[in-house]
One Martini backbone bead per residue (centre of mass of N, CA, C, O) as a GRO file, in nm:
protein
  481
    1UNK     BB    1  -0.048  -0.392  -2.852
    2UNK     BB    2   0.227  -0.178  -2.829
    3UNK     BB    3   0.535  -0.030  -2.972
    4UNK     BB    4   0.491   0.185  -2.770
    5UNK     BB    5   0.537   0.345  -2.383
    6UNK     BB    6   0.472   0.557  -2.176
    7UNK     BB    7   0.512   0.798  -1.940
    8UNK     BB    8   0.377   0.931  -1.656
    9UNK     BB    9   0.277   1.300  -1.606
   10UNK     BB   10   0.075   1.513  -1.472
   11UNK     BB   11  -0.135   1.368  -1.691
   12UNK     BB   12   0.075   1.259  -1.933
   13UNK     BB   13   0.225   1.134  -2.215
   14UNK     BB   14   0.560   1.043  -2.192
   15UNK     BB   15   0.861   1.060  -2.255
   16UNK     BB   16   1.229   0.964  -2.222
   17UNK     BB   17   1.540   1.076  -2.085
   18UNK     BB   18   1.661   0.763  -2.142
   19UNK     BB   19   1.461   0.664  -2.339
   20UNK     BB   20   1.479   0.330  -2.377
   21UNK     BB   21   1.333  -0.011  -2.370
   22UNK     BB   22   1.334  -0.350  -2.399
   23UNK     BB   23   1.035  -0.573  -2.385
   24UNK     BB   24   1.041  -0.900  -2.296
   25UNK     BB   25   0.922  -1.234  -2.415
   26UNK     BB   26   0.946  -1.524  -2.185
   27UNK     BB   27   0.799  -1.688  -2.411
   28UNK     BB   28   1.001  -1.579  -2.661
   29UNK     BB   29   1.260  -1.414  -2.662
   30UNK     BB   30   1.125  -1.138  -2.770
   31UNK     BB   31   1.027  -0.823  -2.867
   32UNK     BB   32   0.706  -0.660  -2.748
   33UNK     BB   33   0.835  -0.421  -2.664
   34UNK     BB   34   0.856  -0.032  -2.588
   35UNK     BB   35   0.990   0.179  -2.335
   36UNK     BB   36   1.038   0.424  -2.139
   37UNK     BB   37   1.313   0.614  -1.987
   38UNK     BB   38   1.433   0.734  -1.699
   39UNK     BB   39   1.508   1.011  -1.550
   40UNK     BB   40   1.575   1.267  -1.324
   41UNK     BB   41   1.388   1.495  -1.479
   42UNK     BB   42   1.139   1.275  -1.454
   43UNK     BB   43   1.120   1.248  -1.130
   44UNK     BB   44   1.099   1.565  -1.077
   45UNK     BB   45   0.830   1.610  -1.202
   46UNK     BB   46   0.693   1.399  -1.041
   47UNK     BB   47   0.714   1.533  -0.786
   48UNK     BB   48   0.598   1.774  -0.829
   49UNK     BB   49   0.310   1.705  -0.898
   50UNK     BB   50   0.237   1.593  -0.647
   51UNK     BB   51   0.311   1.800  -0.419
   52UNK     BB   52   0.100   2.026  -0.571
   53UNK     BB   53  -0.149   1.844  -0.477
   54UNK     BB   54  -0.126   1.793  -0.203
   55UNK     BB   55  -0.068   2.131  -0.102
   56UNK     BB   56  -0.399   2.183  -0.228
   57UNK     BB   57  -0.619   1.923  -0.103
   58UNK     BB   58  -0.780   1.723  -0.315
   59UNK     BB   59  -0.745   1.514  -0.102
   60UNK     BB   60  -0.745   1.595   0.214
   61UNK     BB   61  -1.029   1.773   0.186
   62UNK     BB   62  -1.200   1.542   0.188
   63UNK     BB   63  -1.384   1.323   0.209
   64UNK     BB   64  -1.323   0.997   0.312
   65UNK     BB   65  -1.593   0.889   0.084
   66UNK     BB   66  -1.505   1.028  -0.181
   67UNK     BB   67  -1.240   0.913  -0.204
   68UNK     BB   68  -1.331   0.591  -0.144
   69UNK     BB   69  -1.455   0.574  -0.401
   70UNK     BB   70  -1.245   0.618  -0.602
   71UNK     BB   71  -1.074   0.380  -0.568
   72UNK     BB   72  -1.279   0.155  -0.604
   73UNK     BB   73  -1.300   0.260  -0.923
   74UNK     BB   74  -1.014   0.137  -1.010
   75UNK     BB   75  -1.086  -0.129  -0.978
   76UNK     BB   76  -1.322  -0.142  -1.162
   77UNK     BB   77  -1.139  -0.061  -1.408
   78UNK     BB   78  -0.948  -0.325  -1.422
   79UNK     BB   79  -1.246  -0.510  -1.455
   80UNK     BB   80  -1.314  -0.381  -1.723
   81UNK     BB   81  -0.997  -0.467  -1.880
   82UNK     BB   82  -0.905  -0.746  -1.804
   83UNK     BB   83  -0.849  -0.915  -2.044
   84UNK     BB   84  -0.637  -0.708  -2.181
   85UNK     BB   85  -0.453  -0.710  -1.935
   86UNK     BB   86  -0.368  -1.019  -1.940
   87UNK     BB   87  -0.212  -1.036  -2.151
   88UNK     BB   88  -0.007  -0.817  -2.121
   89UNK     BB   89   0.083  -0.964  -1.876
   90UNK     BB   90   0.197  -1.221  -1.965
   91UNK     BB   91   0.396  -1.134  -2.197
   92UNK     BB   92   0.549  -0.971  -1.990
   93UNK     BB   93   0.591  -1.225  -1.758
   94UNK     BB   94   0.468  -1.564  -1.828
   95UNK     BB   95   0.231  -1.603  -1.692
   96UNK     BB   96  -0.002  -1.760  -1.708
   97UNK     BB   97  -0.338  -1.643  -1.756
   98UNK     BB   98  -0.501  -1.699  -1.536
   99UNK     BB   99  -0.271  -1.558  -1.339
  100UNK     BB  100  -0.351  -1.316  -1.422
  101UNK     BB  101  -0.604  -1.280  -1.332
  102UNK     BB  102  -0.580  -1.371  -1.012
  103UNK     BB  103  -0.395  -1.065  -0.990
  104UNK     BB  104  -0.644  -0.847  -1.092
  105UNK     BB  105  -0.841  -0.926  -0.879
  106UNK     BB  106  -0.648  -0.863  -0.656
  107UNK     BB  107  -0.621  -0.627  -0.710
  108UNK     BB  108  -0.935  -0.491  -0.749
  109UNK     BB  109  -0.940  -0.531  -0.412
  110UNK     BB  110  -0.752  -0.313  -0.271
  111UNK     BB  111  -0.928  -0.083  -0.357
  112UNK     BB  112  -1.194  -0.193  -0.245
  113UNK     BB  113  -1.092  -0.226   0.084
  114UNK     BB  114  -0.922   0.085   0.084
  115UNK     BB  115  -1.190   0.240   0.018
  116UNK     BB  116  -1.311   0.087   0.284
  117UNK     BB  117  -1.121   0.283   0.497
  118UNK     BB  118  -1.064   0.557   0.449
  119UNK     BB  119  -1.345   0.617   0.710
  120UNK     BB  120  -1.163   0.473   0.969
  121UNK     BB  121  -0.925   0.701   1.025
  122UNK     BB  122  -0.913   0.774   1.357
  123UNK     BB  123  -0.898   0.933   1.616
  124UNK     BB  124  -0.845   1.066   1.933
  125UNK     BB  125  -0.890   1.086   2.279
  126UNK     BB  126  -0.728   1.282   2.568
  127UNK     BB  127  -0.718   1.275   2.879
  128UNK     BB  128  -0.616   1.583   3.112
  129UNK     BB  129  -0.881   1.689   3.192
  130UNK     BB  130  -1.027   1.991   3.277
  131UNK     BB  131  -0.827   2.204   3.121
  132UNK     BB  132  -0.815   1.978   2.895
  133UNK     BB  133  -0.791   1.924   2.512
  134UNK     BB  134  -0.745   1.607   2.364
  135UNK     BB  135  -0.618   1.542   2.030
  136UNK     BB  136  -0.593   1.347   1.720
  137UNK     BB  137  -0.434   1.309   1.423
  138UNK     BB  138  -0.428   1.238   1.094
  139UNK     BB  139  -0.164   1.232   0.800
  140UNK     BB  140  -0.036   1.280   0.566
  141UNK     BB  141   0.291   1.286   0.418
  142UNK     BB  142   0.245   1.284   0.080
  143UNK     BB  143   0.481   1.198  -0.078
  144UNK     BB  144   0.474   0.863  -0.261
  145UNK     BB  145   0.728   0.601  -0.301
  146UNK     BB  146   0.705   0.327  -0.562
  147UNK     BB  147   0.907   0.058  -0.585
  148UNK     BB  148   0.868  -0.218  -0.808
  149UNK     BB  149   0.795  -0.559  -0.896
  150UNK     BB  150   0.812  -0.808  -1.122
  151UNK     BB  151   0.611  -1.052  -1.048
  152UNK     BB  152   0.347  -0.852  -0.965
  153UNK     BB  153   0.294  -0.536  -1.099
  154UNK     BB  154  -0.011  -0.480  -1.031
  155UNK     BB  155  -0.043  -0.602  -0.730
  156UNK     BB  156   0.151  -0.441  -0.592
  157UNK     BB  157   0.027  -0.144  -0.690
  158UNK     BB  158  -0.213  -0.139  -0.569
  159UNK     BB  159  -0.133  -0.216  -0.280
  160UNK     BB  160   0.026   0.091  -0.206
  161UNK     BB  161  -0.174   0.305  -0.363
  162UNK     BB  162  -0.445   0.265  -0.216
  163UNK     BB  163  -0.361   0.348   0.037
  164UNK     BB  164  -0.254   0.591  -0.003
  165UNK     BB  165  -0.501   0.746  -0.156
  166UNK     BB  166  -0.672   0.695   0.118
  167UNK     BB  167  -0.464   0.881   0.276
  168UNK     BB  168  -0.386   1.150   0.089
  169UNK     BB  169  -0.190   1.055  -0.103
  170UNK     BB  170   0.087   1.116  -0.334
  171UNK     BB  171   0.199   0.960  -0.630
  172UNK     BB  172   0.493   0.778  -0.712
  173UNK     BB  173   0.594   0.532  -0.993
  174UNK     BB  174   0.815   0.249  -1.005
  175UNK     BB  175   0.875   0.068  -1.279
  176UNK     BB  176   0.992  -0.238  -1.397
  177UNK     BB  177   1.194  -0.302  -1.657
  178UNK     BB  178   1.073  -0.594  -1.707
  179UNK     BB  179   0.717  -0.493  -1.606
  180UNK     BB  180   0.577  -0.222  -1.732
  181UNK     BB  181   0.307  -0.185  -1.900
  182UNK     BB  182   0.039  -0.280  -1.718
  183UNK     BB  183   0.050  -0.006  -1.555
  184UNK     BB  184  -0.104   0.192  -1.717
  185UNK     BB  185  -0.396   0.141  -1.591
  186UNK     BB  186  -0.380   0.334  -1.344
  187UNK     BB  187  -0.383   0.623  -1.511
  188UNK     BB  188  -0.686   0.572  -1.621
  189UNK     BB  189  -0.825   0.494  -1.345
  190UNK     BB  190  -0.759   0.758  -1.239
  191UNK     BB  191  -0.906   0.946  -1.436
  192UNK     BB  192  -1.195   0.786  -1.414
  193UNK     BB  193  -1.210   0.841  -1.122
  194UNK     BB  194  -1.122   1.170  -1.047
  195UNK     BB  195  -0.768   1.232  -1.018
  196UNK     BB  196  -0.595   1.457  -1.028
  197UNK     BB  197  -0.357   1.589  -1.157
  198UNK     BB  198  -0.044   1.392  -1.010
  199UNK     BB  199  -0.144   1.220  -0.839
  200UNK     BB  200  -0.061   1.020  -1.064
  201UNK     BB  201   0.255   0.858  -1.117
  202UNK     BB  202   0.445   0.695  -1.394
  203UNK     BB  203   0.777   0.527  -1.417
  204UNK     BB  204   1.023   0.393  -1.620
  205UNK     BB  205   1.352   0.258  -1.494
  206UNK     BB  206   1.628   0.257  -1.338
  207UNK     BB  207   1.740   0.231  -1.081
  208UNK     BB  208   2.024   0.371  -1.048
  209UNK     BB  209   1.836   0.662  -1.164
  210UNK     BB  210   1.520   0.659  -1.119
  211UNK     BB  211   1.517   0.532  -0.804
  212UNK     BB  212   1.751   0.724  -0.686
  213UNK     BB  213   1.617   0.940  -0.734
  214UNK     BB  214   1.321   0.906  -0.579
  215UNK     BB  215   1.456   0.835  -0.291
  216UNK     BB  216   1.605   1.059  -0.252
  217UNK     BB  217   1.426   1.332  -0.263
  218UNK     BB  218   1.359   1.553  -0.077
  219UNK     BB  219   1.001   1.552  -0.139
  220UNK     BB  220   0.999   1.268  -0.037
  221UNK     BB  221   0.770   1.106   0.257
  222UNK     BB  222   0.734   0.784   0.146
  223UNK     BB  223   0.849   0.460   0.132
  224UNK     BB  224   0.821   0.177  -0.110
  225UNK     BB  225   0.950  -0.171  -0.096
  226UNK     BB  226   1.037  -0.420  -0.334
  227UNK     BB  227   1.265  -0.684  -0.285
  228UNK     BB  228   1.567  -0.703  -0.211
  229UNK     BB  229   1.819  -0.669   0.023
  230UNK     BB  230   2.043  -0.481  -0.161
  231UNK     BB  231   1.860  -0.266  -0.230
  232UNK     BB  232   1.684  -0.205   0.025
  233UNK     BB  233   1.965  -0.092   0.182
  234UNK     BB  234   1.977   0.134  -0.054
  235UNK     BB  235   1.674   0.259   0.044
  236UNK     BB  236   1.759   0.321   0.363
  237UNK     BB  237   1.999   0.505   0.313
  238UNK     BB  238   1.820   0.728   0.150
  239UNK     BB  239   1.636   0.791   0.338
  240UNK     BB  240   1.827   0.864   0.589
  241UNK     BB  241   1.885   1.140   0.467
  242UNK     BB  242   1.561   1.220   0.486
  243UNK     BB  243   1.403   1.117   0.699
  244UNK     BB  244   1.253   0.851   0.570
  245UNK     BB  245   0.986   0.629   0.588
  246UNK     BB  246   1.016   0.260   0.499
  247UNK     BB  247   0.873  -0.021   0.327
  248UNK     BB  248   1.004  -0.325   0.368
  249UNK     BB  249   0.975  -0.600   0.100
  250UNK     BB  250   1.282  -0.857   0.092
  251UNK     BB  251   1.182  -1.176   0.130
  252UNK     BB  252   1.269  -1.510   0.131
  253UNK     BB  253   1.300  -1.858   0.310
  254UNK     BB  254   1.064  -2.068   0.345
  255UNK     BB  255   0.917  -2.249   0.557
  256UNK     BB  256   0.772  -2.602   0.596
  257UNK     BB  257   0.647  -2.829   0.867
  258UNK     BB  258   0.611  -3.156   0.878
  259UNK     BB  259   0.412  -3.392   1.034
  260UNK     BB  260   0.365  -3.709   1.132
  261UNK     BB  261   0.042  -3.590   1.100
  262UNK     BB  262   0.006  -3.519   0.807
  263UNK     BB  263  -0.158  -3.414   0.533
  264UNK     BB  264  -0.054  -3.503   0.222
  265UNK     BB  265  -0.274  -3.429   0.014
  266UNK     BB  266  -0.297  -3.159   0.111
  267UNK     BB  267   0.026  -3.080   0.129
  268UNK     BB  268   0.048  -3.085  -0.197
  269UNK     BB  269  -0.161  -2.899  -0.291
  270UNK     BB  270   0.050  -2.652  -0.177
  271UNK     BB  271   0.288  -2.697  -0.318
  272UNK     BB  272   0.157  -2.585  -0.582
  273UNK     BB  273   0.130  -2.318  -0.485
  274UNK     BB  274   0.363  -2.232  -0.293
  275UNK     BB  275   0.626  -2.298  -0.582
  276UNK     BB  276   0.466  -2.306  -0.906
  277UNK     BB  277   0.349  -2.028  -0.858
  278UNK     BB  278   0.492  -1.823  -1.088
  279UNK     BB  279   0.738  -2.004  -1.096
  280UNK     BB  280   0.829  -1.913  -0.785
  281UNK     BB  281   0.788  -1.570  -0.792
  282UNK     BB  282   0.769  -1.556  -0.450
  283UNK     BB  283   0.848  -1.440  -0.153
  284UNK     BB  284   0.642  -1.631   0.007
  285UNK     BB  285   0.755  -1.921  -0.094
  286UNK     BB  286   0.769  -2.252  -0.062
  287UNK     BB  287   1.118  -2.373  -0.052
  288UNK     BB  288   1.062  -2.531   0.219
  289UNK     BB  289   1.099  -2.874   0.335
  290UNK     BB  290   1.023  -2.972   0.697
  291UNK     BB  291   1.045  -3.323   0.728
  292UNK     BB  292   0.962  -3.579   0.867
  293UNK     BB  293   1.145  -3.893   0.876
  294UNK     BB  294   0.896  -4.080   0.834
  295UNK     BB  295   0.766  -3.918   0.582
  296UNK     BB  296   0.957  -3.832   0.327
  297UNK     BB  297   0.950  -4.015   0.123
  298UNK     BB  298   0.652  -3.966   0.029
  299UNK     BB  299   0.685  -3.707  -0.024
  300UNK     BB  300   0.886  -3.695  -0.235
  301UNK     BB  301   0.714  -3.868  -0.436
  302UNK     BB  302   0.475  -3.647  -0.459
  303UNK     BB  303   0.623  -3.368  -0.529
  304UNK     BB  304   0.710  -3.503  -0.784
  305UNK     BB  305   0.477  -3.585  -0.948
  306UNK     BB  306   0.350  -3.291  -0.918
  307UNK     BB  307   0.570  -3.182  -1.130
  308UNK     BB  308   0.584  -3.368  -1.393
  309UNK     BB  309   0.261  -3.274  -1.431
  310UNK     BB  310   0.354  -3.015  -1.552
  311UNK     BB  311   0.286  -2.795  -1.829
  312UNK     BB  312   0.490  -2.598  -1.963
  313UNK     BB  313   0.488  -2.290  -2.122
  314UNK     BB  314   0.305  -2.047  -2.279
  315UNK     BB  315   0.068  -1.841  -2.101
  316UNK     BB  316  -0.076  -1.774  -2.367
  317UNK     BB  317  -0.150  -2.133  -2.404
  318UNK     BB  318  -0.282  -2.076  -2.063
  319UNK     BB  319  -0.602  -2.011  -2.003
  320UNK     BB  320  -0.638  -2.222  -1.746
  321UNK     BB  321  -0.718  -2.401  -1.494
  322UNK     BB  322  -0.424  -2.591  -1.374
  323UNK     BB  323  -0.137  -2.812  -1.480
  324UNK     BB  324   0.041  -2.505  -1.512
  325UNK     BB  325   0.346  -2.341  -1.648
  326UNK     BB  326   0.551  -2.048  -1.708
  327UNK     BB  327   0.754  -1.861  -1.748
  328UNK     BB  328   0.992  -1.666  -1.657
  329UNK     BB  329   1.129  -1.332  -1.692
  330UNK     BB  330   1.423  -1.460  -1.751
  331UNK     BB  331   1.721  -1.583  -1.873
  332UNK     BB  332   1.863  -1.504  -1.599
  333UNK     BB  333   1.726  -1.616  -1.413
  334UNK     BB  334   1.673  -1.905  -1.490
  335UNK     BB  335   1.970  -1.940  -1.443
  336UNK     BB  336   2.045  -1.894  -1.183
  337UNK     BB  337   1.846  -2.163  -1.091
  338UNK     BB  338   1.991  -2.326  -1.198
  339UNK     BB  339   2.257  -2.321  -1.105
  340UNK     BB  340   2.190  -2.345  -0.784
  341UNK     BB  341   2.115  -2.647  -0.825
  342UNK     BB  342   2.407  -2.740  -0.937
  343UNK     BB  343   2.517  -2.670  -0.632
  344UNK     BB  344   2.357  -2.856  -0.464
  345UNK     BB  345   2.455  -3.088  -0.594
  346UNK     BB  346   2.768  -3.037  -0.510
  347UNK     BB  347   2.653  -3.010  -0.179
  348UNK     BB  348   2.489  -3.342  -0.214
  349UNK     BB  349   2.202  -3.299  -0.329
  350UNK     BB  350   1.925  -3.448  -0.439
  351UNK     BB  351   1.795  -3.465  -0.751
  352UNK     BB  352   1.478  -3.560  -0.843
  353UNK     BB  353   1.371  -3.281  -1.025
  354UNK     BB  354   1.452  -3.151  -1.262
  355UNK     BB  355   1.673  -2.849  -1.353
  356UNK     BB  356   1.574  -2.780  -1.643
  357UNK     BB  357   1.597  -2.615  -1.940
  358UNK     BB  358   1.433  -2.582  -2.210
  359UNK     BB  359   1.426  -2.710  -2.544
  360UNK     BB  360   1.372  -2.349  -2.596
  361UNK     BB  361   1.220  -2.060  -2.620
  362UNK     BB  362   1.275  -1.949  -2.332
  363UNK     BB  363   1.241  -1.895  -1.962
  364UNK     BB  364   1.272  -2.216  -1.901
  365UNK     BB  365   1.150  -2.421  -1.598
  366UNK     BB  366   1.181  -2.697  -1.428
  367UNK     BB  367   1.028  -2.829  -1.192
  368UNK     BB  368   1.178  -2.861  -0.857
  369UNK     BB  369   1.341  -3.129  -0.692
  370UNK     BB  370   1.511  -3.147  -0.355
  371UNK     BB  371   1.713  -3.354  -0.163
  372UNK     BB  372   1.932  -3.379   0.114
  373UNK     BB  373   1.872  -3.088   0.230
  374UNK     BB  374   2.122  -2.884   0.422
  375UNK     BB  375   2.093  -2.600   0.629
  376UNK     BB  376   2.390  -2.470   0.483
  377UNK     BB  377   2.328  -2.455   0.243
  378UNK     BB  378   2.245  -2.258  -0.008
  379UNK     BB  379   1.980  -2.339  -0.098
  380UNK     BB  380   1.891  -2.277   0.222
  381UNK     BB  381   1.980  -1.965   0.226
  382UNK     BB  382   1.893  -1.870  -0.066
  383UNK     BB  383   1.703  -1.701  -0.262
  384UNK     BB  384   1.581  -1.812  -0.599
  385UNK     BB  385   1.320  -1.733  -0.756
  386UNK     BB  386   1.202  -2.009  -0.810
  387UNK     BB  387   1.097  -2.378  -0.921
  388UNK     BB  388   1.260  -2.473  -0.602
  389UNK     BB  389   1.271  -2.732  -0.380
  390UNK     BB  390   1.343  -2.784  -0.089
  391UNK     BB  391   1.403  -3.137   0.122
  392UNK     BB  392   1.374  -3.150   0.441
  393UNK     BB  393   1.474  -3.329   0.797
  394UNK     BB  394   1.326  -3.440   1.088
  395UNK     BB  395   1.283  -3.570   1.454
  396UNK     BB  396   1.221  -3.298   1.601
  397UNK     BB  397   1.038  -3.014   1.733
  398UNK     BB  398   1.293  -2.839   1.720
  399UNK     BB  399   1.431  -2.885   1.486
  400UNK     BB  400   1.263  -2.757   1.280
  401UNK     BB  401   1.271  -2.485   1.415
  402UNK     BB  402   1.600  -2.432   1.369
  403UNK     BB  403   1.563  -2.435   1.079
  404UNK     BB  404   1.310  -2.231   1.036
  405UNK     BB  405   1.551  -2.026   1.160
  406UNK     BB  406   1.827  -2.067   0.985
  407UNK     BB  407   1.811  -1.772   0.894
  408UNK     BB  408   1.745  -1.416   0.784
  409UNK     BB  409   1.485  -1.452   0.767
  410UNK     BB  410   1.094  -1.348   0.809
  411UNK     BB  411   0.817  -1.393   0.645
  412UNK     BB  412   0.706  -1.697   0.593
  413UNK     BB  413   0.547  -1.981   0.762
  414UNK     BB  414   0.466  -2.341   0.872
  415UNK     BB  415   0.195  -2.590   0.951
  416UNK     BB  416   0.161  -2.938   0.964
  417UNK     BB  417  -0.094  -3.065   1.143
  418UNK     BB  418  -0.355  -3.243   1.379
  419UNK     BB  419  -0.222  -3.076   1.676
  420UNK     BB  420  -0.278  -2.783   1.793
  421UNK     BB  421  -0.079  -2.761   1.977
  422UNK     BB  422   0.148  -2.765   1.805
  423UNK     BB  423   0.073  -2.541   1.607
  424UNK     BB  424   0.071  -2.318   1.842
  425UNK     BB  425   0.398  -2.348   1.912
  426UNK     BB  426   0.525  -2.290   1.619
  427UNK     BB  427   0.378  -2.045   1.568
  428UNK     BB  428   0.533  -1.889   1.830
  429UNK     BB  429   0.846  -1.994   1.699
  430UNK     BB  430   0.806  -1.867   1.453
  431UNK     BB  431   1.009  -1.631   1.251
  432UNK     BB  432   0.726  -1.464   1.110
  433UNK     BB  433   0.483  -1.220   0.998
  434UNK     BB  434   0.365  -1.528   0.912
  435UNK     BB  435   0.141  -1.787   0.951
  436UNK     BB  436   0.073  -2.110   0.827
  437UNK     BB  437  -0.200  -2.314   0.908
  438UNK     BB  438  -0.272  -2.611   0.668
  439UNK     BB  439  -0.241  -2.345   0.466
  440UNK     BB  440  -0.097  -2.186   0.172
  441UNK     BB  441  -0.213  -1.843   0.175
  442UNK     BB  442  -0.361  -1.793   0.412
  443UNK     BB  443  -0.618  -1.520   0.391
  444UNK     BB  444  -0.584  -1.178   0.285
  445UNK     BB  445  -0.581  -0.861   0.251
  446UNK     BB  446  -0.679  -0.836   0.594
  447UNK     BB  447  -0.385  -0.927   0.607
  448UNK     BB  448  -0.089  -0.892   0.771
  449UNK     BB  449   0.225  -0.849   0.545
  450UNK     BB  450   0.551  -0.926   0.696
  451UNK     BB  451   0.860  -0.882   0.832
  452UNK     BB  452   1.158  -1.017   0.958
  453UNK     BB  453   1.458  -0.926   0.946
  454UNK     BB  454   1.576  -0.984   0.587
  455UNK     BB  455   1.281  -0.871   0.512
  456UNK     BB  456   1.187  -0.657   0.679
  457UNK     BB  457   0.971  -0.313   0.745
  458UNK     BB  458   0.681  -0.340   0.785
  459UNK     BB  459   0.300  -0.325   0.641
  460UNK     BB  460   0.083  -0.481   0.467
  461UNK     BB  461  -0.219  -0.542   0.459
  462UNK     BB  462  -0.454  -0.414   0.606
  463UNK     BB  463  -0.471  -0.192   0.822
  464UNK     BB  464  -0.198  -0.168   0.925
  465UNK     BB  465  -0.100  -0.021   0.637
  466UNK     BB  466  -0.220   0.273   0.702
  467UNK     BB  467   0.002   0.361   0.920
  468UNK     BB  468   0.225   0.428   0.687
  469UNK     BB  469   0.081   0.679   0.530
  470UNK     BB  470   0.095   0.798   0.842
  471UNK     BB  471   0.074   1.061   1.089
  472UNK     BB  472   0.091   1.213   1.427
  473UNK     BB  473  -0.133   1.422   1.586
  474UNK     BB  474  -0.120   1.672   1.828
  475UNK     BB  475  -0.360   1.828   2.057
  476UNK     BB  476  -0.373   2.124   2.274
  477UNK     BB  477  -0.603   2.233   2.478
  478UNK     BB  478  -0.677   2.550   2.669
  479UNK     BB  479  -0.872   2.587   2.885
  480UNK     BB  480  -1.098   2.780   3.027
  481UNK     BB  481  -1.210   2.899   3.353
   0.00000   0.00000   0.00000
């Protein structure tokens, strides 16, 4: 651990004109580390950088399978610097050792396989008969915006650099203020792997100044976003002033519907990973669960138990997969996430277990469990991005859809049953980009994933993420003779 980090741009490490920010470690509420801090001219020189790559052909010229090495080289990268990388990604975002290992491997697989996708994306011929020769190409976009959430920083930033870069875009990548540092990895891998400077650029700063000039910045022709649904509209309306496309993944309000004729046994182990991993800190976290009414109580029974056997505490003191949470990513999130649990208390929920931060240094919350919660309520309607599950009960399999629709949101929603008619029945009815049978999290990388509503629009993951990245040129040949 370095005690100031560097942005990266056009190959070089350099200060910020914003100057610095304390980088706190969420798992003891001491300062980490410094990070540079851009402001608008360390964004517009990072986007000049990238342009002049774009515009000189050193990635769109190559053959699509010598790019698709060069990526893949990344993803290679990452994972032969796994341990030091694991540690910084933990002190800096919170999360056990191990689910920080479970991310890096994940990142370095988006590489891997659109490094494999690479040559691909190929265009189509169009008959328009013997007089004309009709034929479609991919172009990339040129300069391509990333604009990274916390609670994934290396992850996310794989998610869409990888493809980015498969499709010969220059990227900038603004990172999260919150958990900046273990980014500095891409520049080393972009490096490493032979990608020219300018091809990729990090800058740490501020959403509201240098969020705002990269999104804005003229320049730029395509922007990726994750985060909530407020920055979300602020980040497509200053698209919209530059008529460029962007990818909104905007989190969700997911629901679990259990009916009862399903396996509780699996559907416990479910909630482990769906609500209590990274804190519970994860867009697509399953936060509600949608029970029928003669399981309820045994479901909550489960749910509870399996809560108050996590043992919560400091990430870095969590090296192994097991029965343990880290910290949230900070004082403030934590606190917002205890307020909404009292809040639903307020408004009738009843508590079952958690809800409160550990009397430590450091922004820990209980596993938390509420029971009797209706759809009406805020808890059940708004976003928590914390380790709290609201369980909600229901009669009939049209109640559970009508719960499980009845936010703004719709990125992942769930159905466990042994009913094969029942779980396609709720697949179809279930209003959300991804819907989860009997297992939470299935699917990978080749899957695509994004939302409905006011969860955003495009997709990640998946061939499909691969359209994002690219415009449809038409040719039209008039044949002679």
């Amino acid at each position: 651990m370095q005690s100031y980090y560097q942005n990266y741009i056009d190959g070089a490490w350099v200060d910020g004109g914003a100057g610095r920010i304390d980088v706190i470690n969420p798992g003891t509420g001491e300062t980490l580390a410094q990070h540079a801090l851009a402001d608008a001219g360390d964004v517009a020189r990072a986007v000049a950088a990238a342009k002049r790559v774009h515009e000189s052909g050193a990635l769109s010229s190559l053959r699509p399978v010598e790019r698709g090495r060069m990526v893949q080289a990344m993803g290679r990268y990452i994972l032969d610097h796994i341990d030091t990388l694991a540690e910084i990604l933990t002190l800096e975002q919170g999360k056990p050792l191990w689910e920080a290992r479970i991310e890096l491997e994940g990142s370095a697989r988006y590489f891997e396989y659109y490094g494999n996708q690479a040559e691909t994306v190929e265009g189509r011929s169009i008959p328009l008969g013997a007089a004309y020769y009709d034929f479609t190409a991919y172009e990339p976009f040129g300069v391509s915006a990333h604009v990274i959430p916390w609670n994934y920083p290396v992850e996310m930033t794989a998610r869409s650099l990888s493809a980015a870069l498969a499709t010969a875009n220059t990227v900038v990548i603004k990172t999260p203020e919150l958990t900046p540092i273990s980014c500095y990895i891409f520049a080393h891998a972009a490096e490493a792997a032979g990608l020219p400077k300018g091809a990729v650029n990090i800058l740490c700063g501020y959403g509201h100044e240098a969020g705002a000039a990269l999104t804005a910045h003229p320049d730029v022709r395509q922007i990726v976003f994750t985060g909530s649904v407020q920055t979300g509209k602020i980040i497509a309306t200053a698209a919209a002033q530059n008529v460029v496309p962007c990818v909104l993944e905007l989190g969700g309000k997911s629901g679990a519907i259990v009916h009862r004729d399903a396996d509780l046994d699996a559907f416990t182990d479910n909630v482990r990973w769906g609500i209590y991993f990274n804190a519970g800190q994860v867009c697509s976290a399953m936060s509600r669960i949608i029970v029928h009414e003669d399981r309820k109580d045994e479901l909550v029974e489960r749910v509870s138990t399996l809560a108050k056997s996590l043992s919560v505490g400091p990430g870095i003191e969590r090296p192994d997969f097991g029965a343990n949470m880290g910290a949230m990513v900070s004082d403030a999130q934590r606190d917002r996430a205890v307020a909404m649990v009292a809040d639903a208390q307020a408004q009738g929920a009843t508590l079952v277990t958690g809800g409160h931060k550990l009397n430590r240094p450091g922004a820990f919350l209980e596993p938390t469990v509420l029971s009797d919660v209706q759809p009406g309520m805020t808890v059940a309607q708004e976003e928590i991005f914390g380790p709290v599950v609201s369980v909600m009960s229901f009669k009939t399999p049209d109640q559970a859809i009508e719960i499980a629709n009845g936010t703004p949101y719709g990125l992942v929603g769930g159905t466990f049953t042994q009913n094969i008619d029942q779980a396609m029945r709720d697949a179809q009815r279930i209003r959300a980009g991804q819907v989860f049978v009997n297992e939470w999290y299935a699917g990978g990388v080749e899957t695509p994933f994004g939302g409905y509503g006011q969860s955003g629009y495009g997709r990640e993951k998946g061939r499909e993420a691969l359209w994002n990245y690219v415009q449809t040129k038409n040719i039209a040949i008039k044949l002679g003779g």
